[in-house]
C-alpha positions, 0 to 999 in steps of 0.5 A: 893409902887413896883407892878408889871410891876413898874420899880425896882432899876437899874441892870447894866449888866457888861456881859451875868452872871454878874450883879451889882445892888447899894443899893442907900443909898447916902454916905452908898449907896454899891453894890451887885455883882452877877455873877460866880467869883465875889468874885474876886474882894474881895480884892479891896472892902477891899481896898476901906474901908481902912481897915488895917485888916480883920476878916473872918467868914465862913461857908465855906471852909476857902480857899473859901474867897480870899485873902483880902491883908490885915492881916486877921484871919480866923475864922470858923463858921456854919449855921443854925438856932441853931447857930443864938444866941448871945452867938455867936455874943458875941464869935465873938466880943471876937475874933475881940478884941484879934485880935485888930480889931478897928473901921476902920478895916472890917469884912467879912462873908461867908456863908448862911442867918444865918452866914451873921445874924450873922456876922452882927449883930456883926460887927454893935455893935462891936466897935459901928459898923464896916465894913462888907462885906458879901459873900452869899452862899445859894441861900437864902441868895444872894437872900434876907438875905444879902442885906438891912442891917437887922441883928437879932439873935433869942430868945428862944420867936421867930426869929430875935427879936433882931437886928439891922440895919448895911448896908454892904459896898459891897455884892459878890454874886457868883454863882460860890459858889451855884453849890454844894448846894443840892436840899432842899437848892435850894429850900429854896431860892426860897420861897424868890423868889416865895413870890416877885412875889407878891410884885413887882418882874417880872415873875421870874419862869425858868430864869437864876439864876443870874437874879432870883437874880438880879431881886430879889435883885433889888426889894428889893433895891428899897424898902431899898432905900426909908425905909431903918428902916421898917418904912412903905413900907419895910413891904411889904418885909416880904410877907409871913413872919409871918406865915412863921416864926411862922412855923420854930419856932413851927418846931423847925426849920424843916422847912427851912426858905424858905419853911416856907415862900412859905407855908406863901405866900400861906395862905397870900393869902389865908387870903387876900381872906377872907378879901375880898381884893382880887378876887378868880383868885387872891388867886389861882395865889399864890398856881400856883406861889408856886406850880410852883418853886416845894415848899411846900403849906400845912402846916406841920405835928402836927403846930397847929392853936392856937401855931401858932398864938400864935406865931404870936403875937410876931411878930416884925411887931406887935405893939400892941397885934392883929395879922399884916400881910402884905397882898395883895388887891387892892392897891397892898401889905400892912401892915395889923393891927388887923386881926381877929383872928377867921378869921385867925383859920378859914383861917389856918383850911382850908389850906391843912395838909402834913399828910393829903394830 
């Protein structure tokens, strides 16, 4: 398992802001481009696919995607959480079908973790699976959602129930397309960014943003490379996820996935305390790590303990009906099955309330 000070997958440095880490997958194995003006070589990805035509789905200006070189149609899409349904996926597919996509032509996504979910998700059961080449826009997504292959739309139950495991063939993760973004977004992709402090990742805190994602990126190749369908060690990738996710869903999604995530990380080890896998020096290293890239720590206003951990039953890490987290200790971070529940009341009560704080 990655720890810290570990080697990661390689970053080759192709100049001072361009870097390219390969997702090592033997013949499925892709890139993930970084760098200001990456999607410049959009077209040539294209190419290598062989694709004849190329459907575009952006949350962005449709202008932002290059020419592919290739016939292509254009179609517009939105982030966030509302639209990650499979009403979506099968509007999407309904497209590719009167545009007469086949399996050897190439879906590309442009847009935040959502967009790249869902554009996913239907490129991997359109046709049994078809090509799809994703460029990131949120700092969320170069950082994390677009790259590893996991695609998921949510139910009304809970997030990213249901998914599938579809492998890019290239990820462009221009930097050029994350200076507009406004604060709060910013600060979502650092949640992702803070929590792989503690899975692996160096000391990232004040680096330049192409090796915040660089390094982040490379983290997780690493792991996909060795569990690529989260049989053991990609569990560790979901680091402050559960609460995490319990969190946006009891918000209704007010909470943006990257803040529930910092919050998550906070009480992953805040609950790793308690078990008594970790030291106290430990515990508050989570609470500097977070508190240092600006995120929030306490948990949100009216999140009662009893829906979260309700919440938390349906985790797709579960396989039984105990609560699994993945958490921290002496062997670095692991997954966790059947956590009391009264630790974890007891855990989530001690943790700091917005409306109190």
């Amino acid at each position: 398992m990655p720890t810290v000070g570990q080697p990661l997958s390689s970053i080759e440095r192709l100049g001072p802001d361009h870097h390219r880490v390969l997702v090592d997958l033997g013949a499925r194995s892709y890139p993930v481009e970084i760098g200001p003006g990456v999607r410049r070589v959009l077209p040539e990805i294209v190419a290598r696919t062989g694709a004849r035509r190329a459907v575009i789905v952006s949350a962005r200006p449709l202008d932002t995607v290059p020419d592919p070189r290739v016939p292509a149609l254009r179609l517009p899409a939105r982030d966030g959480e509302a639209d990650k349904t499979l009403a979506n996926v099968e509007a999407l597919c309904g497209r590719f079908t009167d545009f007469g996509l086949t399996r050897s032509d190439v879906v590309i996504s442009c847009g935040g973790g959502t967009t790249t979910d869902v554009v996913g998700l239907a490129a991997a059961l359109y046709h049994r699976g078809v090509a799809v080449i994703h460029l990131p826009t949120s700092l969320l997504a170069q950082v994390d959602a677009s790259v590893g292959g996991k695609t998921a739309v949510n139910l009304s139950a809970g997030k990213n129930l249901v998914g599938a495991y579809w492998q890019p063939s290239a990820v462009l993760c221009d930097t050029d397309l994350l200076a507009t973004l406004p604060r709060r977004e910013w600060i979502n992709g650092y949640g992702e960014i803070a929590r792989a402090h503690f899975i692996g990742a160096p000391d990232l805190l004040g680096r330049p943003v192409a090796e915040q994602i660089a390094a982040s990126v490379a983290l997780k190749a690493a792991v996909v490379a060795r569990d690529e369908r989260d049989a053991s060690l990609r569990h560790i990738l979901n680091y402050g996820h559960t609460l995490g996710h319990a969190l946006e869903r009891v918000t209704d999604y007010a909470l943006r996935h990257g803040e529930a995530v910092a919050v998550g990380t906070v009480f992953a080890g805040q609950l790793a305390g308690a078990l008594g896998r970790i030291g106290p020096d430990r515990v508050a290293e989570h609470l500097d790590v977070v508190r240092g890239y600006g995120l929030p720590t306490a948990l949100p206003a009216g999140a009662g303990a009893a829906d979260l951990v309700a919440v938390m039953r349906l985790d797709k890490k579960s396989t039984n009906t105990g609560l699994t987290f993945v958490l921290d200790g002496a062997n670095g971070p692991e997954l966790v099955p059947d956590v009391d529940e009264r630790v974890v009341l007891s855990t989530l009560a001690a943790m700091p309330r917005q409306d109190a704080a």
